[in-house]
Short mmCIF file of the C-alpha atoms (twelve columns), coordinates in Angstrom:
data_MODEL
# 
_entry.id   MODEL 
# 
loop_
_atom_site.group_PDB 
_atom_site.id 
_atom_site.type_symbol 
_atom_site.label_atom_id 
_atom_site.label_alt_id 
_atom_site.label_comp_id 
_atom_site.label_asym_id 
_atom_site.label_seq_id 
_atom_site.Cartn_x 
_atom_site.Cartn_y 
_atom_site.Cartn_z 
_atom_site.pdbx_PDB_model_num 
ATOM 1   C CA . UNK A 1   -22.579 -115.488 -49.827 1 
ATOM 2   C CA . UNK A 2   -24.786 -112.813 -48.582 1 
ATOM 3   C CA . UNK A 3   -23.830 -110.093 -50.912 1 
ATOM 4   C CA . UNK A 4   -23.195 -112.081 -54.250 1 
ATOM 5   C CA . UNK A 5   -25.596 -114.746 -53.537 1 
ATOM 6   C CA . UNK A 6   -23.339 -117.292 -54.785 1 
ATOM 7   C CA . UNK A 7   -23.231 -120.542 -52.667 1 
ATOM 8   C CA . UNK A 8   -19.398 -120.488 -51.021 1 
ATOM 9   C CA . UNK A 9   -18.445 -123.821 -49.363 1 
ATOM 10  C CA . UNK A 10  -16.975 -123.843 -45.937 1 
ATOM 11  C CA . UNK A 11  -13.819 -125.438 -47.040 1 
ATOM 12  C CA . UNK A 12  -12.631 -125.116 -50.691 1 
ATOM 13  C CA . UNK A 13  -9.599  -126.994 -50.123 1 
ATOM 14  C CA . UNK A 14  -11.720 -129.952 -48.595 1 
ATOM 15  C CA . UNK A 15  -9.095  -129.637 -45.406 1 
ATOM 16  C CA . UNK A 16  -10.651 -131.937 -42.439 1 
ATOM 17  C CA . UNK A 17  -13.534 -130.582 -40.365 1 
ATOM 18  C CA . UNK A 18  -12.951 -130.699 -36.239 1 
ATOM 19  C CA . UNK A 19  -14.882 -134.046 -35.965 1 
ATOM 20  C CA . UNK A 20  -12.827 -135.379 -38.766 1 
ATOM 21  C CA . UNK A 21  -9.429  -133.818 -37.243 1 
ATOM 22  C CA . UNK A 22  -10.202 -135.059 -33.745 1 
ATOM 23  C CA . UNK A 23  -10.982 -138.465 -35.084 1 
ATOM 24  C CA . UNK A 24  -7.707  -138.842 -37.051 1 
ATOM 25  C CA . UNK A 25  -5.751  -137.579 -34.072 1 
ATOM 26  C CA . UNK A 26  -7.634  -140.270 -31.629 1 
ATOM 27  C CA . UNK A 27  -6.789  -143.007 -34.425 1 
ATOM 28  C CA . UNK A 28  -2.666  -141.886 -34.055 1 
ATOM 29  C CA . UNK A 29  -2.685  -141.981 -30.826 1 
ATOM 30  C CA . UNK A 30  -4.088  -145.602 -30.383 1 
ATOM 31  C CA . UNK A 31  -1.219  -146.719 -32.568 1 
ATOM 32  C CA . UNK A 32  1.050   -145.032 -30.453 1 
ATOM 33  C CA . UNK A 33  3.134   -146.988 -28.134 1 
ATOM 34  C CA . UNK A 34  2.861   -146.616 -24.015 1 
ATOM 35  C CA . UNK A 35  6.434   -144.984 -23.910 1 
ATOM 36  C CA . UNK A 36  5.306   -142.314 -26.844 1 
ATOM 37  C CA . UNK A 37  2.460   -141.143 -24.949 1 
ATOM 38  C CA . UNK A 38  3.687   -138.777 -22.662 1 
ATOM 39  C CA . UNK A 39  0.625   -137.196 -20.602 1 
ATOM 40  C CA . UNK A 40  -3.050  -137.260 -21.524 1 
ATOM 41  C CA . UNK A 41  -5.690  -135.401 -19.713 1 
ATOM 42  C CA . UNK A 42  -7.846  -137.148 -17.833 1 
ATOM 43  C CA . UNK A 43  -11.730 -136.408 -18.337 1 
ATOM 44  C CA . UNK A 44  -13.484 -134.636 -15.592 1 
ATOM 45  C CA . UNK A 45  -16.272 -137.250 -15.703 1 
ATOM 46  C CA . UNK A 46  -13.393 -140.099 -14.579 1 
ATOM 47  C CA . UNK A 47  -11.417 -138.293 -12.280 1 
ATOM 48  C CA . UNK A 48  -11.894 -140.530 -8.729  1 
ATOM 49  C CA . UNK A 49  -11.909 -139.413 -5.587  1 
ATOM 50  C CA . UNK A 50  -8.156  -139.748 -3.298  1 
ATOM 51  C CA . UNK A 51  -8.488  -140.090 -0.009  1 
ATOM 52  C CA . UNK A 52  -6.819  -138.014 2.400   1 
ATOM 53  C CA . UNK A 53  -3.733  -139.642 3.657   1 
ATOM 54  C CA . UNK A 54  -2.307  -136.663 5.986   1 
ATOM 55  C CA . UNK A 55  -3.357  -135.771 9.278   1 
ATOM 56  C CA . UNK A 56  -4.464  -132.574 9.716   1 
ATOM 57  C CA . UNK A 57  -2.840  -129.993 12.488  1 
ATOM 58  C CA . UNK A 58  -4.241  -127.348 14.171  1 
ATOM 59  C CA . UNK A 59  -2.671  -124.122 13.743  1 
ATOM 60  C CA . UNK A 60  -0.970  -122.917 16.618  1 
ATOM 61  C CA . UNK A 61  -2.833  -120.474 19.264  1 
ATOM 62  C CA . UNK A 62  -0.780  -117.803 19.970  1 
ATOM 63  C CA . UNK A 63  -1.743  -116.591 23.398  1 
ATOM 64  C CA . UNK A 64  -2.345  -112.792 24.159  1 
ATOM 65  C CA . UNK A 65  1.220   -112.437 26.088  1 
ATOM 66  C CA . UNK A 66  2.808   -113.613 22.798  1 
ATOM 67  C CA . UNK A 67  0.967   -111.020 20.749  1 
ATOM 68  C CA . UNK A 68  1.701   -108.467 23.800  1 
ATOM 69  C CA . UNK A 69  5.466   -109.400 23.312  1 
ATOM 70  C CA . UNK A 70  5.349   -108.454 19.940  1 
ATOM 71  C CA . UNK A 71  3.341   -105.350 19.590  1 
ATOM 72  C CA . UNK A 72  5.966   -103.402 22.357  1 
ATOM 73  C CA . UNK A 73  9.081   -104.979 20.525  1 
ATOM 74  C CA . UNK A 74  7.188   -103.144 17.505  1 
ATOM 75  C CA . UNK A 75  6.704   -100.029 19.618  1 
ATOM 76  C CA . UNK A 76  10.420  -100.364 20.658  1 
ATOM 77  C CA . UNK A 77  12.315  -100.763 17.186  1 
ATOM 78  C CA . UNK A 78  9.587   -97.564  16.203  1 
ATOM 79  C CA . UNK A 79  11.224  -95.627  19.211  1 
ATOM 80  C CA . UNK A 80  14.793  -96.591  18.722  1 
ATOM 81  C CA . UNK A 81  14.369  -95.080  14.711  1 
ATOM 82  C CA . UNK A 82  12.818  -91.792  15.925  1 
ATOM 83  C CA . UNK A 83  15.973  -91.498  18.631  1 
ATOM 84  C CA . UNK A 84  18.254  -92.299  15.745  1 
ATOM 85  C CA . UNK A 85  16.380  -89.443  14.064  1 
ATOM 86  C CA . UNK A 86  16.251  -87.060  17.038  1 
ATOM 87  C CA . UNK A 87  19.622  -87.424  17.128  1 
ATOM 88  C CA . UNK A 88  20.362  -87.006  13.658  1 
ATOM 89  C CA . UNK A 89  18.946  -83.309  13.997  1 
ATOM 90  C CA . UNK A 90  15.405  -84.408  12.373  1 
ATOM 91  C CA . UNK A 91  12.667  -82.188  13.557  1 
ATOM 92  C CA . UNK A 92  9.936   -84.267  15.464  1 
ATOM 93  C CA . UNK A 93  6.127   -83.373  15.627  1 
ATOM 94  C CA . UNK A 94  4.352   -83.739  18.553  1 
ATOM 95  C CA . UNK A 95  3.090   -87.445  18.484  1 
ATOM 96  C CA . UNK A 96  6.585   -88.404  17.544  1 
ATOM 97  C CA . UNK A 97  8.159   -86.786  20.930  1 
ATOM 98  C CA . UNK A 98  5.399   -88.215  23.224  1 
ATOM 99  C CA . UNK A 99  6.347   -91.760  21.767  1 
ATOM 100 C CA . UNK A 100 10.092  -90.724  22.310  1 
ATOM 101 C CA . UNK A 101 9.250   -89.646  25.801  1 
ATOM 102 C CA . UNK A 102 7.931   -92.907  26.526  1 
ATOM 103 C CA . UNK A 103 11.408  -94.619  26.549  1 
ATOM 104 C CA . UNK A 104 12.591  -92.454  29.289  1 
ATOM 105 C CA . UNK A 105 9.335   -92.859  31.934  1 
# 
């Protein structure tokens, strides 16, 4: 040890050393039998290659009416909750009010 300068073995209790533990635990497993094995990992050195067995689709295009459609149904359900406010008795600001007035014109 660096302070006593007394030689201190790695393992006083002589308990097995990874290479010896690894071995041991390769040696049970070959005795095992198929149905005791349950999953093993697979080295990445022997994975293999799958080939691709779907067909690939092409997302759909969604044209600009569709995205039209959608951005004044947005607008719409925005000006429906500031009437439900306006009505409620909810002070508006400016902005608010011009997108309000844009129901009526």
């Amino acid at each position: 040890h660096s302070t006593t300068k007394k030689h201190r073995p790695k393992r006083p209790d002589a308990r097995p050393n990874g290479k010896r533990r690894k071995k041991e635990r390769l040696a049970a497993v070959e005795k095992m039998e198929a149905k005791d094995v349950i999953t093993t990992r697979i080295p990445k050195a022997l994975h293999k290659e799958r080939p691709v067995t779907g067909t690939l689709r092409a997302a759909p295009r969604k044209s600009a009416d569709d995205s039209r459609v959608r951005s004044l149904q947005k607008v719409l359900r925005q000006i429906e909750r500031l009437h439900e406010k306006h009505v409620a008795g909810d002070v508006l600001d400016k902005a608010q009010q011009e997108k309000l007035g844009r129901l009526s014109s």
